[in-house]
N, C-alpha and C positions, 0 to 999 in steps of 0.2 A: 713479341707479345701476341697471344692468339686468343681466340673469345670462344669459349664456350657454349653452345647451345641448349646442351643436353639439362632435360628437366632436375631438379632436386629431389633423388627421392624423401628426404631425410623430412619427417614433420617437422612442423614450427617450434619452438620451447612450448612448454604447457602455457604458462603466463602468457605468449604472445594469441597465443590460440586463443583461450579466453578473452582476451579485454577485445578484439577483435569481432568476436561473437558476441560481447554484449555491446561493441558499439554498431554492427548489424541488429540486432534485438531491438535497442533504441532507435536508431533510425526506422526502425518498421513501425512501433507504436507511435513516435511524433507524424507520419505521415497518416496516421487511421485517424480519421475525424471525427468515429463517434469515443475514439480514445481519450481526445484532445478534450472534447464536451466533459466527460466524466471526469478528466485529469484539471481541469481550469477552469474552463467557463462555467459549470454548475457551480463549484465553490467561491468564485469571484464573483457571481450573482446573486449566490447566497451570503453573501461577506455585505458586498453592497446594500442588499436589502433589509438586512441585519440591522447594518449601523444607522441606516439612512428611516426603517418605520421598529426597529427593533423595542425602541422604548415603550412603545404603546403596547408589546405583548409581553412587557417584563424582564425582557432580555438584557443582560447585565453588557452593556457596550466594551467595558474591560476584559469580559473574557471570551465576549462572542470569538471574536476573531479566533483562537486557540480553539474554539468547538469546531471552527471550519478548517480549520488546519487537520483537526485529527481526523474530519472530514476526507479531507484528500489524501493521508494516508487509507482510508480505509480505501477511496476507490480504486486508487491506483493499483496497490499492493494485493486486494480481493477480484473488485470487481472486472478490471481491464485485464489482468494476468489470467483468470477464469475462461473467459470468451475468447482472448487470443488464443489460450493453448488450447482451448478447444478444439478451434476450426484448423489448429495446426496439426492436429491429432487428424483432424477428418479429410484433411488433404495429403495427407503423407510426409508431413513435413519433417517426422521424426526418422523414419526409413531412409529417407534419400540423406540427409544429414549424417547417418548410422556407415554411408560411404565416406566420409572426412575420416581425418583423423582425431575429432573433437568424439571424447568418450561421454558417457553419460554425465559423470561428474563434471565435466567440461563443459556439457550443456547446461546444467544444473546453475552450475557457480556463473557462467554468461548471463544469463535468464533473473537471477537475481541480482547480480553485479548492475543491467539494464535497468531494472525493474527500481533498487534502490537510488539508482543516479534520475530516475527521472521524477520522486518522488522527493528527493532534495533539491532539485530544481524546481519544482512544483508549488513545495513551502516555502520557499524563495522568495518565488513573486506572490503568492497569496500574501506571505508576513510584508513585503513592498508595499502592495497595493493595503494593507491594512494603515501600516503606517502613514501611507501616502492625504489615508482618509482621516486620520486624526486619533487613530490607537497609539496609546501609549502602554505597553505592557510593564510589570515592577518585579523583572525576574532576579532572584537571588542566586549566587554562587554553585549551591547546593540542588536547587530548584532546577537549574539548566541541566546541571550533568545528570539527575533522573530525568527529566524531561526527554531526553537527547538517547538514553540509553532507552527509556520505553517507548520513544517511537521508533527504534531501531526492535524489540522485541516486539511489537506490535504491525509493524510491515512484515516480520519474520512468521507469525503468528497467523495474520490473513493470509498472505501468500503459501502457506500450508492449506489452508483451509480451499485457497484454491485451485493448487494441485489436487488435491483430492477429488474437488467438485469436478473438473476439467477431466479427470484420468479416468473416469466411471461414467459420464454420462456420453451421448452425443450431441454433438458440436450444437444444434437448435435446441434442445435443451437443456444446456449449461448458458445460451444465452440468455435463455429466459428464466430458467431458476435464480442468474447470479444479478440481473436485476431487479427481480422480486427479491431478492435475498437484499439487496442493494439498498431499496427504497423501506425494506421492514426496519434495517438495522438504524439507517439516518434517520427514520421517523421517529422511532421507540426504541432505539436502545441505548439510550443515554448519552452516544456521541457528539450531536448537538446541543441539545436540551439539560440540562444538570440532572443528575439522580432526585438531587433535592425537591425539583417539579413532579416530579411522579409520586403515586398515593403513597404513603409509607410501606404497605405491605408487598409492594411492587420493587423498593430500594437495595435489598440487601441481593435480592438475585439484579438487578441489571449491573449493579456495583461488580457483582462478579463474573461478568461478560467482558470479553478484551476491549471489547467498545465502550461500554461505559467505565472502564477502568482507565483507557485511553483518554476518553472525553476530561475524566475528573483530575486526570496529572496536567493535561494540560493545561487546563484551567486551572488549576494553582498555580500553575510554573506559571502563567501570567499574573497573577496578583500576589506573588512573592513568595508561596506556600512550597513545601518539599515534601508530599508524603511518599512515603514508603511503600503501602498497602499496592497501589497501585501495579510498580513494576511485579511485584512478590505474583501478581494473578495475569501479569501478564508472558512474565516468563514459565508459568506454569501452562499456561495455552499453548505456547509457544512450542512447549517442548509435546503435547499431546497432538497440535495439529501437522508437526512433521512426521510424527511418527504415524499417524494415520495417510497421511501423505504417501511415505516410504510404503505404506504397504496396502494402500489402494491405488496408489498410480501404475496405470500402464500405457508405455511407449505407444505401441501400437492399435489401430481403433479397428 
C-alpha cells in the first residue's frame, strides 16, 4: 500500500462547494456583532418591550410577536446582507474568491443558502422567547403554509433589494443608506405596526410594500387568518427585486 501526496486537481461536486460556502458565509455573519444586534437583540428587545408596555400604546399582544418576527426577516435578509456585501465588494472579497472554483452561481446560491439558515434560526428563538413570554399564537392549517411560503418570498424579495443596494454603492454608503433604509421601513412601513393604524389614505400603498404585506400575513397567520393578497405582492417584489439585482449588481468595486 503507498500514500499519495500529490494535491486533487479535480473541484469538489457543485453541492459540496456550496453548502460549504454557505456554511463559511454563516460563520462570518454569527461572528460580526453589529449582525448579531440587528439579527437578535433588536427584535427580542422589541418583542420584550412589546409585550411587557405594549398595551398602553395599543399594541394587540396576539400579534405583536409575528410583527417582530417579520421584523427580523426584514433585517437579516435587507439590512445585514446589504452592508456585509458591501464591505465585501470593497475589500476584494469577490476577485480573490473568483480564484476557487466556486462560480458565480456558486456564490450566489452560498450567500443565500447562509443568509436563509440564519433567518430560520433567528425566528426560532424570537417565536421561543415569545412563547416563553406568554404568547399564544391560533395558527391554522392553511395560515402556516402561506405564512411560511411568504416569508420565504419576502427574504427572497429583501435580499434582492439588497444586492442591488450593495452592487452600486460604496461600502460606507450602503452602510448608512441600508440603515436609514432599516429604521424608515420598521418605523412606517407597516411591518410592525398594522396598515390599520395608519391614516386611511396612507393603507392601500404601505399594504402594497413587501413589508407591510409581510407585517399583515404574519399577523393573521397568528390569529388564525390566511389571506391571500399578501403573498400575491409579495411574490411580485420578489420577482422585480432580482431582477433589478441581476442587472445592477457588480462583482467588482
Amino acid at each position: 500500500m503507498s500514500l499519495s501526496f500529490v494535491p486533487d486537481a479535480v473541484a469538489a461536486p457543485r453541492g459540496r462547494r456550496v453548502l460549504r460556502h454557505a456554511r463559511l458565509e454563516a460563520s462570518l455573519l454569527l461572528r460580526n456583532g453589529e449582525q448579531l444586534l440587528l439579527a437578535l437583540v433588536i427584535p427580542i428587545a422589541l418583542l420584550v418591550a412589546g409585550l411587557a408596555f405594549g398595551g398602553r400604546l395599543g399594541l394587540d399582544p396576539a400579534t405583536f410577536p409575528a410583527s417582530v418576527l417579520a421584523l427580523a426577516v426584514w433585517s437579516t435578509s435587507f439590512t445585514s446582507l446589504a452592508i456585509n456585501t458591501g464591505f465585501e465588494r470593497r475589500y476584494g472579497v469577490f476577485e480573490r474568491l473568483a480564484a476557487t472554483p466556486l462560480s458565480r452561481g456558486d456564490l450566489v446560491a452560498g450567500k443565500a443558502l447562509a443568509t436563509a439558515s440564519i433567518a430560520g434560526a433567528q425566528l426560532v428563538v424570537i417565536a421561543v422567547v415569545a412563547v416563553a413570554l406568554g404568547w399564544r399564537p391560533t395558527p391554522g392549517p392553511l395560515g402556516s403554509l402561506l405564512a411560511l411560503v411568504g416569508a420565504a418570498l419576502g427574504l427572497v424579495a429583501f435580499a434582492g433589494a439588497a444586492l442591488a443596494l450593495a452592487g452600486r454603492l460604496r461600502a460606507e454608503a450602503t452602510l448608512a443608506v441600508a440603515n436609514l433604509i432599516y429604521l424608515a421601513v420598521a418605523a412606517g412601513g407597516a411591518l410592525v405596526i398594522p396598515v390599520s393604524a395608519y391614516p386611511a389614505a396612507l393603507r392601500p400603498a404601505l399594504a402594497a410594500l413587501p413589508s407591510g404585506a409581510l407585517g399583515e400575513l404574519l399577523r393573521a397567520w397568528a390569529s388564525g387568518g390566511a389571506p391571500l393578497w399578501p403573498v400575491g405582492v409579495l411574490a411580485a417584489w420578489a420577482s422585480v427585486f432580482w431582477l433589478v439585482a441581476r442587472k445592477a449588481f457588480r462583482w467588482t468595486s
